[in-house]
N, C-alpha and C positions, 0 to 999 in steps of 0.2 A: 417523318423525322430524319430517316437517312438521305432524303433528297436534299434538307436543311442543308446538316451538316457537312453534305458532300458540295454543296455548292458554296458553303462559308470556306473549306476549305480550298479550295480551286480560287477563290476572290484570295483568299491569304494569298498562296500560291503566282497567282496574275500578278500581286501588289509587289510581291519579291524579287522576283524573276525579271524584272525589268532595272532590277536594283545592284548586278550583279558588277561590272568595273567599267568606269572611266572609258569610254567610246559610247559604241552601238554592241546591240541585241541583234542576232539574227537567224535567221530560221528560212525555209522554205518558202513561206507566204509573205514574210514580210520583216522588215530593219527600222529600228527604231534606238534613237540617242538614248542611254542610260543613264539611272540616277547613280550616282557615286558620294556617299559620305564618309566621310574620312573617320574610324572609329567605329563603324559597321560592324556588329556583332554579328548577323546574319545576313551579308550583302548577296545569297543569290540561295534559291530555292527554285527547282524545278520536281513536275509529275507527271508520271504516266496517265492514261484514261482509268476512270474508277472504276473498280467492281468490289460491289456488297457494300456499298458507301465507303469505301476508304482508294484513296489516290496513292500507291508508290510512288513515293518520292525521293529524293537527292537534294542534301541540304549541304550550304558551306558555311562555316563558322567560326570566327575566327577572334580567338582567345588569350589575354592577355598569362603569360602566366614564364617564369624567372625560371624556372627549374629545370632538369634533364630531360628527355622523351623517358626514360627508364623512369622520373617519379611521376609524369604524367601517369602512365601506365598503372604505376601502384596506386594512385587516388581515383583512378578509373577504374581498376578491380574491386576495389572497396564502396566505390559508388553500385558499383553490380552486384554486389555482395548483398548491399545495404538493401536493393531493392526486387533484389530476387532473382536477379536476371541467370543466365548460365552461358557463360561464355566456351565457345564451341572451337575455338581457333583464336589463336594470338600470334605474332612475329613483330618484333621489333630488330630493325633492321638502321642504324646508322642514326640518323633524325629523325625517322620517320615508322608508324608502328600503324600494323592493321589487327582488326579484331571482327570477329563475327561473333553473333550472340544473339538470342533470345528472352523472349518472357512477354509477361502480360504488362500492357498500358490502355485504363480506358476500357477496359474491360474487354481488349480483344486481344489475342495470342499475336506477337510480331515477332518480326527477323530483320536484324541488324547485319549492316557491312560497311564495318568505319577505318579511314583511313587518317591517323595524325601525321604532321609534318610540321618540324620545330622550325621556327627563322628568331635568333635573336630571343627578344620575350615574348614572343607568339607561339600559338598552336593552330595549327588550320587546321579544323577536322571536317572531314567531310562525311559524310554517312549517309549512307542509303537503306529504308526503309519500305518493308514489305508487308502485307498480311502472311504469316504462320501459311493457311492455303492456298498462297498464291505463289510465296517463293519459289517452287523449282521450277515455275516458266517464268517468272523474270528476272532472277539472281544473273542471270549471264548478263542482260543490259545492267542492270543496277551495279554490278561489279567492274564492267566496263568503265562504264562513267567515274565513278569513284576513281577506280586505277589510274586512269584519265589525268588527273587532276596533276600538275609540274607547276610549281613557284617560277615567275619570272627574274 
């Protein structure tokens, strides 16, 4: 069953990850032209190699929503609130706000490292997601990445 699941995800993951803007993809082994639609709620999704069936990954997403980064933040606490999570670190900083946090999804203990960045009526949030025992050997890539992330 964890081979399943790890290999549906990794297929999500593959199907995204090619999705991410308007050019090419590229990597080490190989470059390949990207899909781009305009309205993409989740236009790029990348992951590390799995271990114990679940793949860390890095997701971007990007959010219609009129408000300040200060009220994103307050219906994002109340989203955590709502479903148990415990938010470990917050900053909001300008347009743009990070938060780290935990809790159970799916019945497995995870750790979050999310970064918003307001443009206009959007939110790009980008988050990077770990197992609970896997966090302190890959919080330094996953954090990178995220941090990573500048609006053109």
């Amino acid at each position: 069953m964890r081979k399943i699941i790890c290999s549906i995800t990794m297929l999500f993951t593959l199907a995204l990850v090619v999705n991410a803007t308007e050019g090419y993809y590229e990597n080490k082994d190989f470059k390949i032209k990207t899909l781009y639609a305009e309205g993409s709620l989740m236009p790029l999704a990348m992951a590390l190699s799995p271990k114990d069936g679940f793949a860390s990954n890095i997701n971007v997403m990007i959010q219609n929503f009129e408000g300040s980064i200060e009220e994103y933040a307050t219906i994002s606490e109340k989203q955590f609130k709502k479903i148990n999570f415990t938010v470990l670190n917050k900053k909001v900083n300008g347009n743009s706000l990070i938060y780290e946090y935990t809790g159970e999804m799916g019945g497995r203990k995870l750790h979050w490292y999310a970064k918003g960045v307001k443009r206009e009526n959007k939110v790009y949030l980008i988050t990077g997601t770990a197992m609970e025992d896997t966090w302190s050997e890959e919080a330094d890539k996953l954090k990178e990445c995220v941090n990573s992330f500048k609006l053109k």
